[in-house]
C-alpha positions as CSV (number, residue, x, y, z in Angstrom):
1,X,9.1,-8.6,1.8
2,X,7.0,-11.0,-0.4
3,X,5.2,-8.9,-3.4
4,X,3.1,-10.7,-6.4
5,X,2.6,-9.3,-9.5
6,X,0.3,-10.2,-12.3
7,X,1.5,-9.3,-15.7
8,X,-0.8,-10.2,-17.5
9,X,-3.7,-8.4,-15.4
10,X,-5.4,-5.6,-15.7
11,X,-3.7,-3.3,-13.5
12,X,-0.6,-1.9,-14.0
13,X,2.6,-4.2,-12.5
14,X,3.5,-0.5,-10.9
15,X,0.7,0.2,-9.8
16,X,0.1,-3.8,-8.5
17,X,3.6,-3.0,-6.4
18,X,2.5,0.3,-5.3
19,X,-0.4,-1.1,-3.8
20,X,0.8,-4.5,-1.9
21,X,3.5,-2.1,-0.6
22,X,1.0,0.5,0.4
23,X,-0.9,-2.1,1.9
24,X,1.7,-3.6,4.3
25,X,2.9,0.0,5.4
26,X,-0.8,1.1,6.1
27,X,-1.2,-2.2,8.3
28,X,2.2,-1.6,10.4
29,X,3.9,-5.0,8.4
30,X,6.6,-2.5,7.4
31,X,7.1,-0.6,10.1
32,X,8.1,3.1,9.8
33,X,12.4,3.2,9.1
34,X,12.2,0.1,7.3
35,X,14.8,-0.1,4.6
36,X,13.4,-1.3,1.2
37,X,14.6,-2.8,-1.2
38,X,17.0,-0.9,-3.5
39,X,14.9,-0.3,-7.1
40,X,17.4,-2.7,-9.2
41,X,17.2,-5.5,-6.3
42,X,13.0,-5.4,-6.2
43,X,13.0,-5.2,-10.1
44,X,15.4,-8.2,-10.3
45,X,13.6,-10.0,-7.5
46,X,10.2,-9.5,-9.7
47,X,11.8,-10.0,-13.1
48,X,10.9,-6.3,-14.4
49,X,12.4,-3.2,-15.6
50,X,13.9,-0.8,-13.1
51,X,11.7,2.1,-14.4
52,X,9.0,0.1,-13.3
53,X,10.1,-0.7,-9.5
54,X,11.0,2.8,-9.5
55,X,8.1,4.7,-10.5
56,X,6.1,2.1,-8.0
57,X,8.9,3.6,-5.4
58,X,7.7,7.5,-6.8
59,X,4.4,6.9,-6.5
60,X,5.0,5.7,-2.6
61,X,7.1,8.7,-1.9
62,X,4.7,10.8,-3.6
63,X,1.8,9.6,-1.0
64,X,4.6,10.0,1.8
65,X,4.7,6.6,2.4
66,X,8.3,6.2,1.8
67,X,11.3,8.7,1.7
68,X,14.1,8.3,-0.6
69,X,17.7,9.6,-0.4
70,X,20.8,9.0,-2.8
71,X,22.7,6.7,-1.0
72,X,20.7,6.1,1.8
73,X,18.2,4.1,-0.1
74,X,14.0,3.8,0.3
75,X,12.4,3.6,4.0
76,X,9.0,3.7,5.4
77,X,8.4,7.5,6.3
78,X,7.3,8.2,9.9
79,X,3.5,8.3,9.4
80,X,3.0,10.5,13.3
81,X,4.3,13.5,10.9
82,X,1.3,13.3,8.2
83,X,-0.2,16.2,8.0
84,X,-4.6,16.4,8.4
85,X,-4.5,16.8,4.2
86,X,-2.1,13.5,4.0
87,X,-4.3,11.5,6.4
88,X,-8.0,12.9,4.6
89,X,-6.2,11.9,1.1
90,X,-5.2,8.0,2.1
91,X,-7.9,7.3,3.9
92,X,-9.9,8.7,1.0
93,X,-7.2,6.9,-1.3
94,X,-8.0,3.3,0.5
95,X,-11.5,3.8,0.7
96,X,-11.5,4.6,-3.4
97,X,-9.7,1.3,-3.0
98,X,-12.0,-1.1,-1.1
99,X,-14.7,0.1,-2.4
100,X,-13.8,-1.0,-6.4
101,X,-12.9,-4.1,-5.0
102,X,-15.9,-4.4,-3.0
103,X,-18.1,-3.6,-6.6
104,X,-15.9,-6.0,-8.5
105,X,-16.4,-9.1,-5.8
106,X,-20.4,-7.9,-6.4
107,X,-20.5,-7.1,-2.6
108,X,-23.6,-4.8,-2.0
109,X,-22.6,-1.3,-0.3
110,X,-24.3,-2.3,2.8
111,X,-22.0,-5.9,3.5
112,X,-18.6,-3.6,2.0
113,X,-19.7,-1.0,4.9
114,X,-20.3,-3.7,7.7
115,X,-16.8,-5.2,7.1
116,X,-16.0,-2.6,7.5
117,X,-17.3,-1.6,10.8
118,X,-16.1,-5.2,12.0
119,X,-12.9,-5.1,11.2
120,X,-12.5,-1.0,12.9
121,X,-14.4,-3.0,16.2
122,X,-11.5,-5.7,16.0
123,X,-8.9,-3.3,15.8
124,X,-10.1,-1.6,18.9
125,X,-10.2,-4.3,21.3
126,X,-7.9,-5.9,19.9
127,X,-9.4,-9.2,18.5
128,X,-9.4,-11.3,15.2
129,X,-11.9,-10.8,12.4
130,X,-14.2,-14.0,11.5
């Protein structure tokens, strides 16, 4: 599991893990009941604080992305048992997400929306994005 951080950015280095994790769960690269990392392993990996893997681990299992047990570790929840609320809020989360990027790149609504559409059309049938 490859995650960058910028420390000197902007965003928040939990926040920056939070999302690249997010990211590869939400795109099937860590499949559902894949073990994570423990906390003290990722923070030592990235150079950083445990309190700051670990709240990036909260904010996961917060968004039931991730379940934690004591002893058992972090793994990528089961996403088939989100409830309608839990779907509505990521999807609403991701799209909060795409479009700031989208307004700090200086993409127009209109391109950010036909990206969009393209990469949903790939995903369908099944072929690559240009």
């Amino acid at each position: 599991m490859i995650v960058e951080i910028d420390t000197g950015g902007a965003v928040p280095v939990y926040e920056q893990i939070r999302a690249q994790l997010a990211t590869m769960i939400e795109t099937g690269l860590l499949p559902a009941g894949r073990q994570l990392p423990p906390v003290r392993q990722l923070a030592a990996d990235l150079g950083l604080a445990v309190n700051t893997a670990a709240r990036a681990y909260r904010e996961l299992e917060a968004a039931g992305l991730v379940t934690s047990r004591v002893r058992h570790g972090t793994v990528v929840a089961d996403r088939s048992t989100l409830s309608r609320t839990q779907i509505a809020e990521r999807l609403r989360d991701a799209a909060a997400e795409y479009a700031a990027i989208a307004q700090r790149l200086g993409v127009p609504g209109e391109q950010a929306h036909a990206a969009v559409l393209r990469a949903l059309q790939a995903r369908a049938t099944g072929t690559p994005t240009a």
